[in-house]
C-alpha positions as CSV (number, residue, x, y, z in Angstrom):
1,X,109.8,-2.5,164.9
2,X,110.1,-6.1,163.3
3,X,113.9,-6.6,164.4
4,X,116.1,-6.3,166.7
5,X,119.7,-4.1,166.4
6,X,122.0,-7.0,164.9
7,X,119.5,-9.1,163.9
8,X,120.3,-10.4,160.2
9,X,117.8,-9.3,157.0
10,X,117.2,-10.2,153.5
11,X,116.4,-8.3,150.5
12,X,112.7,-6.6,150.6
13,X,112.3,-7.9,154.4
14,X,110.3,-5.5,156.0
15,X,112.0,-3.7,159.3
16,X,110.1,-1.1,160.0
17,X,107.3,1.7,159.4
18,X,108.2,4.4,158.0
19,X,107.1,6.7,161.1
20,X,109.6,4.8,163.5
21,X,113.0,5.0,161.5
22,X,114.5,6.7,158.6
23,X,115.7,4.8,156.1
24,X,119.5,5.4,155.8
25,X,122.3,3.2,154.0
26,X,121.0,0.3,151.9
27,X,117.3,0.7,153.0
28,X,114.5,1.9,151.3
29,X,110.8,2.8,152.2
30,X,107.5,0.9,149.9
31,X,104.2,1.7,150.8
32,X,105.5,3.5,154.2
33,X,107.6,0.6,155.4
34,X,111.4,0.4,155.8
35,X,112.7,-2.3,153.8
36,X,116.3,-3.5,153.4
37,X,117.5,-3.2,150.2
38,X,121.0,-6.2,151.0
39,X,121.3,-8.7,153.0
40,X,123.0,-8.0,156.0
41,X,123.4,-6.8,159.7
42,X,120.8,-4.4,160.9
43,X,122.0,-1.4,162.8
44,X,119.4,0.7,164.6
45,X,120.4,4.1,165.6
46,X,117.8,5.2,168.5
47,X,119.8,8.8,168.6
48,X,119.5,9.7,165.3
49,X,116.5,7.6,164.3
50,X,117.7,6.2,161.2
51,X,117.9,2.2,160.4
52,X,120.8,0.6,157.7
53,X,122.7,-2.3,156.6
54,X,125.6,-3.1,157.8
55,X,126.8,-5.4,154.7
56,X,130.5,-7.0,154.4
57,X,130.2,-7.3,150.7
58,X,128.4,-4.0,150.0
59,X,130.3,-1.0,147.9
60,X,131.8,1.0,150.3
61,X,130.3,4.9,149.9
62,X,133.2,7.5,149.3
63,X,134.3,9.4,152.1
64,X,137.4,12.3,152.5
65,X,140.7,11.8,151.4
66,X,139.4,9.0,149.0
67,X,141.4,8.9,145.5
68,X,138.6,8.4,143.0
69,X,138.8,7.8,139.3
70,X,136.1,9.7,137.2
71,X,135.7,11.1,133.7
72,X,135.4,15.4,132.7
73,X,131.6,15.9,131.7
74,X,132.0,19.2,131.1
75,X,134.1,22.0,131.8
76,X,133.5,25.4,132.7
77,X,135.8,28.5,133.3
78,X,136.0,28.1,137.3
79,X,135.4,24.1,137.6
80,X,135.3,20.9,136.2
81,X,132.2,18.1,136.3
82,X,133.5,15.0,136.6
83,X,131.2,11.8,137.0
84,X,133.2,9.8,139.8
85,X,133.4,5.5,139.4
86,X,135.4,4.3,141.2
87,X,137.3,4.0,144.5
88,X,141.4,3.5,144.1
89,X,142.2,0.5,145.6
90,X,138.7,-1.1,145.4
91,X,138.0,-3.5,143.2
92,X,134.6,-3.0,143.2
93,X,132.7,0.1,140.9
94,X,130.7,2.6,142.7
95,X,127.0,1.3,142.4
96,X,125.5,5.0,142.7
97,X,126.5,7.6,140.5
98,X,128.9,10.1,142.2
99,X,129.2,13.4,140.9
100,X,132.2,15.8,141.6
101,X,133.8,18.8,140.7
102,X,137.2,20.5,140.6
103,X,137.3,24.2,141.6
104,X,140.1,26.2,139.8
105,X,141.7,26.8,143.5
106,X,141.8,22.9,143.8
107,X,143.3,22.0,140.1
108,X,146.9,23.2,140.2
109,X,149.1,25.0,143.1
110,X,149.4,27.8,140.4
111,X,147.3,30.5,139.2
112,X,145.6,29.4,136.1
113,X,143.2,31.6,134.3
114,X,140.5,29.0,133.1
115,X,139.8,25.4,133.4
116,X,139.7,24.8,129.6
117,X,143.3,25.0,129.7
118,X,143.8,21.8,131.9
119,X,140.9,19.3,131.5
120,X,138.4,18.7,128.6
121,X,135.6,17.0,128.3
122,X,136.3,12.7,128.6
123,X,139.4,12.9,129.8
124,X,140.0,10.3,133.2
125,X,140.9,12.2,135.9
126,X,142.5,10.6,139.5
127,X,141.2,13.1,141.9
128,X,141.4,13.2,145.7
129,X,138.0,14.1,148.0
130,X,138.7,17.1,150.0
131,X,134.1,17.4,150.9
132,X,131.1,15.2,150.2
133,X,128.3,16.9,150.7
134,X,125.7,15.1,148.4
135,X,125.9,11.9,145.9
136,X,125.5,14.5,143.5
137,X,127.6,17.5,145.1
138,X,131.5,16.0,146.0
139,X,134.3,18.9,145.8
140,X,137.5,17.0,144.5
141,X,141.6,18.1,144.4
142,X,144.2,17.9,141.6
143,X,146.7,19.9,143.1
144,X,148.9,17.3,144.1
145,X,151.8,16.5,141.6
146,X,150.6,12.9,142.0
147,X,146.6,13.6,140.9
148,X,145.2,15.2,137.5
149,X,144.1,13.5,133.9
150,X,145.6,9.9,133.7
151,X,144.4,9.5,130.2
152,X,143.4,12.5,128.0
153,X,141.0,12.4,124.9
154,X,141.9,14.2,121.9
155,X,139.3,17.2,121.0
156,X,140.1,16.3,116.8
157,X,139.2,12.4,117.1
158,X,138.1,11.9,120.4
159,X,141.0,8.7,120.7
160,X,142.7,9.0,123.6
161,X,146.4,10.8,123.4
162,X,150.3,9.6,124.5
163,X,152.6,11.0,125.9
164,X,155.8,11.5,124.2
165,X,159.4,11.2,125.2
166,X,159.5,15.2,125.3
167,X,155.6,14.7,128.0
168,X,153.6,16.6,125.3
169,X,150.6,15.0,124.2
170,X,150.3,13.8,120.9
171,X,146.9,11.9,119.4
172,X,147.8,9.6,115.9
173,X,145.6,12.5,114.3
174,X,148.5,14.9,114.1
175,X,147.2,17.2,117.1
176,X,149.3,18.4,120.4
177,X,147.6,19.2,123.6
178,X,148.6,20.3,127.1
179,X,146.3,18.9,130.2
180,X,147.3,19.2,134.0
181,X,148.7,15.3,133.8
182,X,149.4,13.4,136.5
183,X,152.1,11.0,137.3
184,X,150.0,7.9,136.6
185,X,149.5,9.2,133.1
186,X,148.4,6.0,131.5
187,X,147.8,4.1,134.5
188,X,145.2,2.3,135.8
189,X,143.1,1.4,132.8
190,X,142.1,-2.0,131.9
């Protein structure tokens, strides 16, 4: 071991081998040594043998009961895909790409027969995370009133759609849609 638990590291300094540690958050392993991969604190886990980062500015990594914001990659009859990018509240975007999905038990406190009623592909969804498991494997929640598609793309022109003073959606294109909206409809994009 190069360091020492605390100790603080540079980019590419080398911390370990690779047979001592596991590399865990914001480490890496070259040519069978641990490097960090941000400056900042070194934490050494001796329990679980693993070595990280400890970094004040560094994206945080999502974690349950997050509310993300994501866009609908494609929708099948029982879920959603939805690639997830950021954090609410964070200013900063997600540097890893997050993937979720939406079960049909999780969209809607109702019985709904498919998933192509409520979502299509490019709409921005505000989900909540109810499991990580994986980067790549994160099972998200609409069924709060408060969650669901805050801006919906129309399937005709793919611009996105408002909401009229009736809540239908409407696109400039002439076509009405129905998605499983949520109360921010419209909010938080820039």
């Amino acid at each position: 071991m190069n360091h020492e638990d605390g100790d603080y590291v540079l980019p590419g300094e080398i911390l370990c081998s690779y047979e001592e540690y596991s590399p865990s958050n914001w480490t890496y392993v070259e040519k069978g040594y641990i490097k960090a991969n941000k400056q900042g604190k070194l934490v050494i886990d001796d329990y679980n043998k693993t070595v990280s980062i400890d970094s004040r500015d560094a994206p945080r990594h999502i974690q349950i009961n997050d509310l993300i914001i994501g866009y609908v990659t494609e929708v099948r009859t029982q879920k959603v895909l939805v690639t997830i990018k950021q954090i609410v509240g964070q200013k900063r975007d997600l540097v890893a790409g997050y993937k979720g999905y939406i079960h049909i038990s999780q969209a809607i406190g109702d019985y709904v027969q498919s998933m192509h009623y409520l979502f299509k592909i490019g709409d921005i969804v505000e989900a909540k995370v109810i499991n990580v498991f994986t980067t790549e494997y994160i099972e998200l929640s609409t069924a709060s009133r408060k969650l669901g598609v805050i801006k919906a793309m129309c399937t005709n022109c793919r611009s996105f759609m408002e909401l009229d003073q009736n809540n239908e959606l409407r696109c400039e294109c002439g076509k009405k849609d129905y998605r499983k909206l949520s109360e921010n409809y419209g909010g938080y994009i820039e």
